[in-house]
LUMMARKE-229502 format. One record per residue (C-alpha): residue in three letters; residue number from 1; x, y, z. Coordinates in steps of 0.5 Angstrom, whole numbers, plus 2048, in hexadecimal, padded with zeros to 3 digits. Layout:
<node><tiba>ALA</tiba><nuse>NUM</nuse><east>X</east><north>Y</north><up>Z</up></node>
...
***
This chain:
<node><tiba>UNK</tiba><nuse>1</nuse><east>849</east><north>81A</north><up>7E7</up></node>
<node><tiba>UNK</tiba><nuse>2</nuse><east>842</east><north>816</north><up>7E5</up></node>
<node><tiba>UNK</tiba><nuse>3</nuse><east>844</east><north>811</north><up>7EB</up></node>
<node><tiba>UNK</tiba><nuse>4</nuse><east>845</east><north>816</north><up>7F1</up></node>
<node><tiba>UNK</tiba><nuse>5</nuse><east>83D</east><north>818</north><up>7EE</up></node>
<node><tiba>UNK</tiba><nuse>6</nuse><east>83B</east><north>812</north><up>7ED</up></node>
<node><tiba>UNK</tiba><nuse>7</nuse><east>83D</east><north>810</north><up>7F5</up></node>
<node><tiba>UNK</tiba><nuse>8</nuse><east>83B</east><north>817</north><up>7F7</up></node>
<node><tiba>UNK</tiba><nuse>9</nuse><east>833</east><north>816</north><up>7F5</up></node>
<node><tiba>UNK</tiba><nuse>10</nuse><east>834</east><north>80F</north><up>7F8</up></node>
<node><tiba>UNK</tiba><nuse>11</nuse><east>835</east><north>812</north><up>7FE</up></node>
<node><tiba>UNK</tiba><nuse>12</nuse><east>830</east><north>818</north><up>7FF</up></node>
<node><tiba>UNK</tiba><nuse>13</nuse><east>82B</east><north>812</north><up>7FD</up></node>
<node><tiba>UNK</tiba><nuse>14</nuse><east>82D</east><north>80D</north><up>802</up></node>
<node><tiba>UNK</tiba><nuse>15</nuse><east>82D</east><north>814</north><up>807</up></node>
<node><tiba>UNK</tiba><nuse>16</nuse><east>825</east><north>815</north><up>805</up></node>
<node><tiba>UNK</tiba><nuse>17</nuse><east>823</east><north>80F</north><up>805</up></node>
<node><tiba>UNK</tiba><nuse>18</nuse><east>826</east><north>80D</north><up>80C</up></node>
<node><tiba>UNK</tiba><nuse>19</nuse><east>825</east><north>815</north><up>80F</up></node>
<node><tiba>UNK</tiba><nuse>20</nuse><east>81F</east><north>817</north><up>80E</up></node>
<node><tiba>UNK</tiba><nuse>21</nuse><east>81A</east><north>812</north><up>80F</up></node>
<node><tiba>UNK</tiba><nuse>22</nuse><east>81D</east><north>811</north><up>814</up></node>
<node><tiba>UNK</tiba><nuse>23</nuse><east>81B</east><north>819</north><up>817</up></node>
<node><tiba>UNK</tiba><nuse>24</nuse><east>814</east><north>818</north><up>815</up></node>
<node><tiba>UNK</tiba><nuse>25</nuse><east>812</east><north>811</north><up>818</up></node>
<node><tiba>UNK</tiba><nuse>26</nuse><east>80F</east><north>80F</north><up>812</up></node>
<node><tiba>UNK</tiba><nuse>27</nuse><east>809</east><north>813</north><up>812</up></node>
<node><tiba>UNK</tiba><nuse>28</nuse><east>80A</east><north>819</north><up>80E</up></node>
<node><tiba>UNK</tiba><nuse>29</nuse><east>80A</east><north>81D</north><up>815</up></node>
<node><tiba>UNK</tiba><nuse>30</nuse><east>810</east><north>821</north><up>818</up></node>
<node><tiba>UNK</tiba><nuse>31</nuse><east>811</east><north>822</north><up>81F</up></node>
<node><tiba>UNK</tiba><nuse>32</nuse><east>80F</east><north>829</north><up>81F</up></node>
<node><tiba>UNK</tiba><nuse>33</nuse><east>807</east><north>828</north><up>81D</up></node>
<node><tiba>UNK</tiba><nuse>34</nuse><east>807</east><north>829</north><up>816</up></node>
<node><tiba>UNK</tiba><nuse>35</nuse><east>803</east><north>824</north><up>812</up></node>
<node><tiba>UNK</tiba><nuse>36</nuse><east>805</east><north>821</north><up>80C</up></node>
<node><tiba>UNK</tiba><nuse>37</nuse><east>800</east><north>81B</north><up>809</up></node>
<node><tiba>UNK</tiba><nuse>38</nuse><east>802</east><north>819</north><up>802</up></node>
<node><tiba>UNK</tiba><nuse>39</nuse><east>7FC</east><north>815</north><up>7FF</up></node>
<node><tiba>UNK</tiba><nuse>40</nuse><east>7FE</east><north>813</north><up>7F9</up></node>
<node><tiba>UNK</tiba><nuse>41</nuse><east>803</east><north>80F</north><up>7F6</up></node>
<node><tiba>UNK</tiba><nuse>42</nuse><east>804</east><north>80A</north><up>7FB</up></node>
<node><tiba>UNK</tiba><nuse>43</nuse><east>80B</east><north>808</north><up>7FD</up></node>
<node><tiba>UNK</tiba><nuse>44</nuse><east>80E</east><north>802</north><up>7F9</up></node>
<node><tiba>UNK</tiba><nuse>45</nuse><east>808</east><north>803</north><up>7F4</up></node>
<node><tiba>UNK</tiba><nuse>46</nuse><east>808</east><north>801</north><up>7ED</up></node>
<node><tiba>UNK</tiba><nuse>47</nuse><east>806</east><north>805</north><up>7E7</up></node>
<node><tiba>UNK</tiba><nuse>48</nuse><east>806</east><north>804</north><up>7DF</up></node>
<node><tiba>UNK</tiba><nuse>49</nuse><east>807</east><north>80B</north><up>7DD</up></node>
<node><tiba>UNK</tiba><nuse>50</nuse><east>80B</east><north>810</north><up>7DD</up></node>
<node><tiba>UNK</tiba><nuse>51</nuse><east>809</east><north>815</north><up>7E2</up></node>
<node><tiba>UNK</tiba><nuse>52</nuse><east>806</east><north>815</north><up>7E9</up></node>
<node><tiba>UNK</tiba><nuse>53</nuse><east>801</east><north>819</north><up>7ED</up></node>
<node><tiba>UNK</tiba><nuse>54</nuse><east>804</east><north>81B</north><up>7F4</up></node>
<node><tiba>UNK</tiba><nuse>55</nuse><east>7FF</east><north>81E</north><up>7F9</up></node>
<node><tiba>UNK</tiba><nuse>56</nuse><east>7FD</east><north>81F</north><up>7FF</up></node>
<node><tiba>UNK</tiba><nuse>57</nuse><east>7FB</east><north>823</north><up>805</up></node>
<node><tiba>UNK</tiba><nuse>58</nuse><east>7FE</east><north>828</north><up>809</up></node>
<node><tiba>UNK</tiba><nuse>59</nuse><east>7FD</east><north>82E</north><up>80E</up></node>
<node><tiba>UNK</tiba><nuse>60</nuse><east>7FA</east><north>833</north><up>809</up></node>
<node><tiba>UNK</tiba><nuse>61</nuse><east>800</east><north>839</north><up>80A</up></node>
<node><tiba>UNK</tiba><nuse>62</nuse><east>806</east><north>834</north><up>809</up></node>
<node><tiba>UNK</tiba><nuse>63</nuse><east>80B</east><north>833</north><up>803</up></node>
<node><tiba>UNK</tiba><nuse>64</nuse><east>80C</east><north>82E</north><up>7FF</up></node>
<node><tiba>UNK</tiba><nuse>65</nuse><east>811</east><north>82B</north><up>7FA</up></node>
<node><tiba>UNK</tiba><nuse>66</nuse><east>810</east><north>824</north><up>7F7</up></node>
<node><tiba>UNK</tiba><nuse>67</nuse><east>818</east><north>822</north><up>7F5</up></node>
<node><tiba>UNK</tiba><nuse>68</nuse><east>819</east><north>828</north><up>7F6</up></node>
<node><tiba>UNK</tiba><nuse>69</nuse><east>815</east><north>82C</north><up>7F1</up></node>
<node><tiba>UNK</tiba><nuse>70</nuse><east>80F</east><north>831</north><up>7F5</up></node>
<node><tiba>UNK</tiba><nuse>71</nuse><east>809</east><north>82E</north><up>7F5</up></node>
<node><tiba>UNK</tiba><nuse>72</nuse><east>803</east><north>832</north><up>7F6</up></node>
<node><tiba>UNK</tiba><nuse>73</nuse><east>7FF</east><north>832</north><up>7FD</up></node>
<node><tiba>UNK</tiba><nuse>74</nuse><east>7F7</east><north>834</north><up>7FD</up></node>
<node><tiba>UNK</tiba><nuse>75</nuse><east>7F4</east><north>838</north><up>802</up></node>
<node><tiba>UNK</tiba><nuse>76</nuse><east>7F2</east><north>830</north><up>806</up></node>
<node><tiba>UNK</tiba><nuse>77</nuse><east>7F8</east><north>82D</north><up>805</up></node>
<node><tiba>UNK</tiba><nuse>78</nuse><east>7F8</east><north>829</north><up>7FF</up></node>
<node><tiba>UNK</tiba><nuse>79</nuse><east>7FD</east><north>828</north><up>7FA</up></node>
<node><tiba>UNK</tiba><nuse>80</nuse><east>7FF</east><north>824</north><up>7F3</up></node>
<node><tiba>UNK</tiba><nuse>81</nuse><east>804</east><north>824</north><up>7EE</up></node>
<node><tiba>UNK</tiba><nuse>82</nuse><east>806</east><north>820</north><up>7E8</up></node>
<node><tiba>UNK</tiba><nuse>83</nuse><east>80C</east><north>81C</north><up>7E9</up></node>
<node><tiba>UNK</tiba><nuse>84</nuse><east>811</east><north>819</north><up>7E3</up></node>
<node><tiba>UNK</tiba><nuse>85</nuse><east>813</east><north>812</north><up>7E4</up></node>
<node><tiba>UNK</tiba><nuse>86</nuse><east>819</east><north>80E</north><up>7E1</up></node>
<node><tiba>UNK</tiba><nuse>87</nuse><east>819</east><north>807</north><up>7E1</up></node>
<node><tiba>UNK</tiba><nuse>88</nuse><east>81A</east><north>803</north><up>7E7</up></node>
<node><tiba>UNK</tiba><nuse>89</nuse><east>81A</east><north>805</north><up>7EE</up></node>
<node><tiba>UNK</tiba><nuse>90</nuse><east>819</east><north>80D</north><up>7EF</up></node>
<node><tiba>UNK</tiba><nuse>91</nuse><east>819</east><north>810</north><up>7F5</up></node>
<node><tiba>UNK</tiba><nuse>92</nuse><east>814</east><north>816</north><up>7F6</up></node>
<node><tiba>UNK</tiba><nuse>93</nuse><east>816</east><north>81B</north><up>7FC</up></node>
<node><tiba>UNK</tiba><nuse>94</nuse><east>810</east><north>820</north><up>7FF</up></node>
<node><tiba>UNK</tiba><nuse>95</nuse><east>811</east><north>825</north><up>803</up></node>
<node><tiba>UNK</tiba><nuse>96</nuse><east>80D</east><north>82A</north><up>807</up></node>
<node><tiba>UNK</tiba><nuse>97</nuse><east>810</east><north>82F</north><up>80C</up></node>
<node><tiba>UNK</tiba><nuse>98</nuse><east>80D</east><north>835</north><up>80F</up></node>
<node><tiba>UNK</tiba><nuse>99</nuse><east>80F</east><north>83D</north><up>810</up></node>
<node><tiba>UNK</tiba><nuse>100</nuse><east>812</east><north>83B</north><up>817</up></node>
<node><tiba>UNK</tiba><nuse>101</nuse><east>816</east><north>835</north><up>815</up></node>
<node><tiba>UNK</tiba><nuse>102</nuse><east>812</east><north>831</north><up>817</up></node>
<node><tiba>UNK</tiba><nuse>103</nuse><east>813</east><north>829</north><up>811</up></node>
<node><tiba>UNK</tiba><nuse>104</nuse><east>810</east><north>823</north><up>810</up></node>
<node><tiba>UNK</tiba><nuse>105</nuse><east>813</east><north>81E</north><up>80A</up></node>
<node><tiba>UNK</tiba><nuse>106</nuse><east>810</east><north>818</north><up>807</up></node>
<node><tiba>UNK</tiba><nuse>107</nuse><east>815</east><north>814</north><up>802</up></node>
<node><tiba>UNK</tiba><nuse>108</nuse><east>811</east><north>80F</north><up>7FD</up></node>
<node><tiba>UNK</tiba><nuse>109</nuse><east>814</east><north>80A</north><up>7F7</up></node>
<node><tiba>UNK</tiba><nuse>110</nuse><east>810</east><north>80A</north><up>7F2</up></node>
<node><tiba>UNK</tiba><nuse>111</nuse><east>812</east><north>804</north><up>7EC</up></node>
<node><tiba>UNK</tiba><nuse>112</nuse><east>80F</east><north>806</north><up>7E5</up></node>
<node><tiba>UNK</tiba><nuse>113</nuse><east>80F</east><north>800</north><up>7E1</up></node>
<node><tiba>UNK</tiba><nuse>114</nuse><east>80F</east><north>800</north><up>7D9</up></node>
***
């Protein structure tokens, strides 16, 4: 049983890391209009703590989950939350969307060193 989860996850992972950027174009902007910046981290950045700042800026009436967890947007757009971190490679998924339906995604890897 732990190995049909095991090759589940992998795949879910494989789908996310192939799909979405490739939705995005890489620049946190959907198709649709809706702006996503994230500022900080940068992708493929190193850390030595256990725990990083996710921020950014989007259009001020959108919602925002960072790994799935909501995040609290301002009346200007910007957003910031607290990631905890595993050693080694960790990705980092935001994602903000709109009351029409409207998406745009960035997926970042953050590895934290000990």
């Amino acid at each position: 049983m732990k190995k049909r989860w095991l090759m589940a996850g992998v795949g879910l992972l494989v789908a996310l890391a192939v799909a979405l950027p490739a939705a995005c174009a890489g620049n946190g902007t959907a198709e649709s209009g809706l702006e996503l910046v994230v500022t900080t981290p940068q992708d493929e950045s190193t850390v030595y703590t256990f725990e990083t700042e996710v921020a950014g800026v989007t259009e001020p009436d959108a919602v925002v989950s960072v790994n799935g967890i909501l995040v609290e947007v301002d009346a200007t757009g910007n957003f910031s939350t607290l990631v905890g971190l595993d050693e080694g490679p960790n990705l980092i998924e935001v994602v903000a969307s709109d009351y029409e339906g409207n998406q745009a995604s960035e997926i970042l890897t953050v590895i934290y060193v000990v």
